[in-house]
Backbone bond lengths (Angstrom), bond angles and torsions (degrees), N, CA, C in turn:
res aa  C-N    CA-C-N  psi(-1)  N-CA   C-N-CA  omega(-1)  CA-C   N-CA-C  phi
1 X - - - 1.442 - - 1.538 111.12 -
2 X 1.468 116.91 -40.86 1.091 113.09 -176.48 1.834 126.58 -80.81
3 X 1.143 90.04 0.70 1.641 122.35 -172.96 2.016 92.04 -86.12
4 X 0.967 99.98 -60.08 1.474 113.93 -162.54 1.938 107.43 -75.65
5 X 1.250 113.38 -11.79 1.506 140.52 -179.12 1.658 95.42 -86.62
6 X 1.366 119.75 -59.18 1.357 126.05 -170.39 1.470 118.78 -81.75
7 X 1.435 111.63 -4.43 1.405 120.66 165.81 0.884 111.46 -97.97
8 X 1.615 141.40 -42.17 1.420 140.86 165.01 1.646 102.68 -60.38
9 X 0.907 122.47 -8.52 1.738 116.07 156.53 1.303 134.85 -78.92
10 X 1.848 100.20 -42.89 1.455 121.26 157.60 1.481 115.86 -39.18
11 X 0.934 70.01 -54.68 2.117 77.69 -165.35 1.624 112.62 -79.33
12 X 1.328 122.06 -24.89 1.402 110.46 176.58 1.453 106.11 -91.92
13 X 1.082 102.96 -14.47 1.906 107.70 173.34 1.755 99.54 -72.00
14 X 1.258 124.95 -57.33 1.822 120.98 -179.40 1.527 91.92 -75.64
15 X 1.232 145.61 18.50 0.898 117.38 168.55 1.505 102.99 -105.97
16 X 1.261 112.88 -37.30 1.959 106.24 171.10 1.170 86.92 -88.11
17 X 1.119 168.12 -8.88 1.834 151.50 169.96 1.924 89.51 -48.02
18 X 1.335 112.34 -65.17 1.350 137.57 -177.31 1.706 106.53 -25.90
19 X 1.617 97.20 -74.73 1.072 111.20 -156.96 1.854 103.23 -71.47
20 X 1.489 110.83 -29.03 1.173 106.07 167.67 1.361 142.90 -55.64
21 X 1.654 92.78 -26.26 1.627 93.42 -162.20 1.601 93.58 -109.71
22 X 1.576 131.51 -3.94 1.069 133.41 136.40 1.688 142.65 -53.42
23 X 1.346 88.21 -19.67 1.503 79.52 175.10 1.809 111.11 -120.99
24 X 2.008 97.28 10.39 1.160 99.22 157.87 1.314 116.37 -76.34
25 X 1.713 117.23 -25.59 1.375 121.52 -153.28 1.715 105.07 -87.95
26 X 1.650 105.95 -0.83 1.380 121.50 -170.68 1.327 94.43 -82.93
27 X 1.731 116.32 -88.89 1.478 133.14 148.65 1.606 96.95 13.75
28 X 1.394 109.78 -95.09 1.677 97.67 178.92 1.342 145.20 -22.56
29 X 1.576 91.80 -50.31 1.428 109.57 -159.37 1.787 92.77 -71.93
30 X 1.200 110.65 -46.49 1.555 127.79 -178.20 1.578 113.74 -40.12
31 X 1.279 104.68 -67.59 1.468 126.52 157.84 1.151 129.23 -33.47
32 X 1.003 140.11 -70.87 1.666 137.93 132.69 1.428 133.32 -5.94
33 X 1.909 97.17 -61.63 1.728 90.36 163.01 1.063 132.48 -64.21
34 X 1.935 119.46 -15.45 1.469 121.74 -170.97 1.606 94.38 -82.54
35 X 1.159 119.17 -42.22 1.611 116.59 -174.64 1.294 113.53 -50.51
36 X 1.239 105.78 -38.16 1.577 105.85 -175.75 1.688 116.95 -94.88
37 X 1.335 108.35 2.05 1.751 106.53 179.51 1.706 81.05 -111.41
38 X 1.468 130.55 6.94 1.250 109.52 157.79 1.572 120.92 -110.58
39 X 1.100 112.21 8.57 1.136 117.37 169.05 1.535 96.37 -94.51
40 X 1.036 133.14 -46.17 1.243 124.09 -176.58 1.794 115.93 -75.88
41 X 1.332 104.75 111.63 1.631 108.96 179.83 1.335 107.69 -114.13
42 X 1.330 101.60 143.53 1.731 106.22 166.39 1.627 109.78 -137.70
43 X 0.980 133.12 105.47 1.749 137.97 -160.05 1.752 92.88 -99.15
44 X 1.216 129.62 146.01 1.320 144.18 -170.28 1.733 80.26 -114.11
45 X 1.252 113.86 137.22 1.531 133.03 -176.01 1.605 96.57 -118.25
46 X 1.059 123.11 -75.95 1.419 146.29 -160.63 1.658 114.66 -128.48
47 X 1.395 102.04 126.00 1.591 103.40 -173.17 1.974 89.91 -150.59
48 X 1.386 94.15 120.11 1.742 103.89 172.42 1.491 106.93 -152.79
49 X 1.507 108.50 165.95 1.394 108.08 -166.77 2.372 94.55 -119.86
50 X 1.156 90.52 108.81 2.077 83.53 -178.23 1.466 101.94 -64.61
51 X 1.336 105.11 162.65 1.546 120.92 166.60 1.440 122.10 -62.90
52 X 1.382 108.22 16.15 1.815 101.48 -163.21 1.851 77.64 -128.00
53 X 1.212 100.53 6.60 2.193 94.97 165.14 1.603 96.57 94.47
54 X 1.117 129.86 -10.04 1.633 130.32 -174.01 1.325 115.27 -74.50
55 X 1.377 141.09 128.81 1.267 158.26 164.26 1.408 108.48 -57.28
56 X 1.156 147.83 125.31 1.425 137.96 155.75 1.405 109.15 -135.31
57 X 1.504 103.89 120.15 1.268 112.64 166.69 1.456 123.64 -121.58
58 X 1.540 95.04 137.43 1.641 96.00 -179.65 1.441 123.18 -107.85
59 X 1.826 118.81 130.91 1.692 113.33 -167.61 1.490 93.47 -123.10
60 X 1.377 106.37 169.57 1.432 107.41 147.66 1.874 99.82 -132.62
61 X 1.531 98.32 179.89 1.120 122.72 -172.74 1.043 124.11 -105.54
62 X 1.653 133.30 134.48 2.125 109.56 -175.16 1.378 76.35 -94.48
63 X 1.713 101.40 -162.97 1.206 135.69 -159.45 1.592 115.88 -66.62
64 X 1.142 109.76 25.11 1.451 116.44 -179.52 1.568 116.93 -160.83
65 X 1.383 112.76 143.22 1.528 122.83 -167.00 1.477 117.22 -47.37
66 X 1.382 118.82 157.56 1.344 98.80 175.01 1.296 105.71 -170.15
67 X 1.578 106.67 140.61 1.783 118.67 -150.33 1.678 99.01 -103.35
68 X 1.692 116.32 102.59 1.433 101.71 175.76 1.655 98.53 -76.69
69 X 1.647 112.60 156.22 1.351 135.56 167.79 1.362 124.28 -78.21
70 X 1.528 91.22 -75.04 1.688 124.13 -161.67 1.267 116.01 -137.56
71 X 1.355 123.53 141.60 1.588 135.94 165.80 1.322 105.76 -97.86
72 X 1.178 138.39 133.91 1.790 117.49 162.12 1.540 78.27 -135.96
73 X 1.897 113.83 145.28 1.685 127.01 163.18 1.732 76.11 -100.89
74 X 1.306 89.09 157.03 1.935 118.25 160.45 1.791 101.08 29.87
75 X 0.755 100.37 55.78 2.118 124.50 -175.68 1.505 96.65 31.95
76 X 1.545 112.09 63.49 1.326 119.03 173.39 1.609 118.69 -135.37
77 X 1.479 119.51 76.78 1.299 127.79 -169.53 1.273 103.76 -25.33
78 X 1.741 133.62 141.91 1.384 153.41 147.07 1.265 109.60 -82.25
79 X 1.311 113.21 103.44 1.573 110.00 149.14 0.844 126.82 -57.97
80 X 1.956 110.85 143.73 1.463 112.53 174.72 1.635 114.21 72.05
81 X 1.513 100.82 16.88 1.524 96.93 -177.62 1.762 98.84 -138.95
82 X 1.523 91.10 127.55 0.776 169.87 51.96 1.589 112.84 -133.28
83 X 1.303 121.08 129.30 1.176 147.16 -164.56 1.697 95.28 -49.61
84 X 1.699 127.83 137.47 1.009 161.72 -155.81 1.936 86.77 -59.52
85 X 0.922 124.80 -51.15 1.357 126.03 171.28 1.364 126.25 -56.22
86 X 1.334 104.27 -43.98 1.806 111.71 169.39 1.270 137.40 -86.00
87 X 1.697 105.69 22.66 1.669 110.02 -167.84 1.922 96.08 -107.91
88 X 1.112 127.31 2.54 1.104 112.07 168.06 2.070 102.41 -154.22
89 X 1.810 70.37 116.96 2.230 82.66 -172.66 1.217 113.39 -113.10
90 X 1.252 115.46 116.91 1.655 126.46 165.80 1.622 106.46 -44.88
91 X 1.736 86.92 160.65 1.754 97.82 -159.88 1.821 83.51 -89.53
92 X 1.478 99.18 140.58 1.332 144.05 -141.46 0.686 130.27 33.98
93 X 1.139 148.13 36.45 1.836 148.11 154.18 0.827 119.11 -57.14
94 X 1.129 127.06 133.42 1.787 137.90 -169.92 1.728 95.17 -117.13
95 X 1.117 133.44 117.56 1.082 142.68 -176.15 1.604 122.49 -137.73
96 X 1.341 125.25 134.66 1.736 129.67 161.61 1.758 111.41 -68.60
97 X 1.256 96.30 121.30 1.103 98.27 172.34 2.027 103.36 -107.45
98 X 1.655 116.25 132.91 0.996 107.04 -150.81 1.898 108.97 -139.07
99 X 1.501 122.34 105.24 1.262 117.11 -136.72 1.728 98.69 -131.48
100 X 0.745 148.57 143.49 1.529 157.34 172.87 1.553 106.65 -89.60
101 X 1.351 114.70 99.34 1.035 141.33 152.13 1.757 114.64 -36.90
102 X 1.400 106.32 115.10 1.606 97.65 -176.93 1.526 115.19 -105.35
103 X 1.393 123.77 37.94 1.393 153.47 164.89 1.593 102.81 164.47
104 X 1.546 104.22 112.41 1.156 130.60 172.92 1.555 102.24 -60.90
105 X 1.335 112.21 158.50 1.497 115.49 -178.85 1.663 97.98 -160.67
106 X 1.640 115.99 153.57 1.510 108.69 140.89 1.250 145.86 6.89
107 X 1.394 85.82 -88.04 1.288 103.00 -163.02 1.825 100.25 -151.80
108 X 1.611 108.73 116.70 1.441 116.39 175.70 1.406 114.36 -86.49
109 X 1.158 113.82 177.04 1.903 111.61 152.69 1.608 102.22 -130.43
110 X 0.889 131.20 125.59 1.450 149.48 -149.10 1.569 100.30 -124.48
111 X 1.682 109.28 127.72 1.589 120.85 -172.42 1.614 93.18 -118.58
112 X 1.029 119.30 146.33 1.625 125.12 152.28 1.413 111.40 -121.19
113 X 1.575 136.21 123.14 1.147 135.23 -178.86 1.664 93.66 -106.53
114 X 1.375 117.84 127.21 1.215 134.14 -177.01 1.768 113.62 -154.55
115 X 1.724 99.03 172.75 1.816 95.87 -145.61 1.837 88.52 -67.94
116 X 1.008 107.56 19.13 1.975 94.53 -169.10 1.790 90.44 -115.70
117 X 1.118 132.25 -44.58 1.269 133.17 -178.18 1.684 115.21 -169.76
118 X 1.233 98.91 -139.34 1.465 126.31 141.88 1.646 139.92 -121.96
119 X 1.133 94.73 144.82 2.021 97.98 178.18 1.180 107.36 -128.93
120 X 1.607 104.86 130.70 1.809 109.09 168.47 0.982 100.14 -118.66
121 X 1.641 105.86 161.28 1.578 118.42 -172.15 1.658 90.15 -172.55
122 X 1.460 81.72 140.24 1.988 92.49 178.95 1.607 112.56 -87.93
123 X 0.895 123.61 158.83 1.561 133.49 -171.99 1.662 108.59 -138.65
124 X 1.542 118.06 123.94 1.033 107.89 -160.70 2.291 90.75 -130.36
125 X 1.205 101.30 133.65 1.244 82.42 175.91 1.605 137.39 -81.71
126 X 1.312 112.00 145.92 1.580 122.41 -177.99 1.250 113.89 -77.59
């Protein structure tokens, strides 16, 4: 009995040992990514849509590098956008990012997925 007492101890002891040091290793992992999507900033300055159907958006960069991904207007990924030049921006660059709209509209809502997060910002045309 007392054999069978000290194994049902064994095992529920590695079993929160387990779960503990797993959801320390979460905690961590978590922690880390926020440090680094806060070091990484990208601020939307200027966002308008021209009369010739073109998207232009303007960001800058804080003090640390930063890898754009994805454009999506109205949660509809743009290919080919952002142009082969604008997917990786030194810390402070203020740059146009500049995309062809494949039905012009009003007024968009504009996503940037980048290594710090995401940013939306509406775009209304001029």
């Amino acid at each position: 009995m007392v054999i069978i007492v000290l194994g049902a101890l064994v095992l529920i002891y590695a079993h929160f040992n387990a779960v503990i040091s797993l959801s320390e290793s979460l905690f961590s992992k978590s922690l880390t990514e926020y440090s680094v999507s806060m070091r990484s900033l990208m601020v939307v300055t200027a966002s308008y849509v021209g009369s010739d159907g073109v998207l232009h958006v303007i960001v800058s960069v804080g003090e640390y590098p930063v890898e754009v991904y994805s454009v999506y207007v109205d949660d509809v990924l743009l290919e080919g956008c952002p142009g082969e030049g604008f997917r990786s921006l030194r810390p402070y660059d203020v740059v146009e990012i500049a995309c062809k709209l494949p039905q012009p509209q009003g007024v968009v809502r504009v996503k940037i997925s980048y290594s710090g997060g995401l940013v939306e910002v509406l775009a209304s045309e001029i």
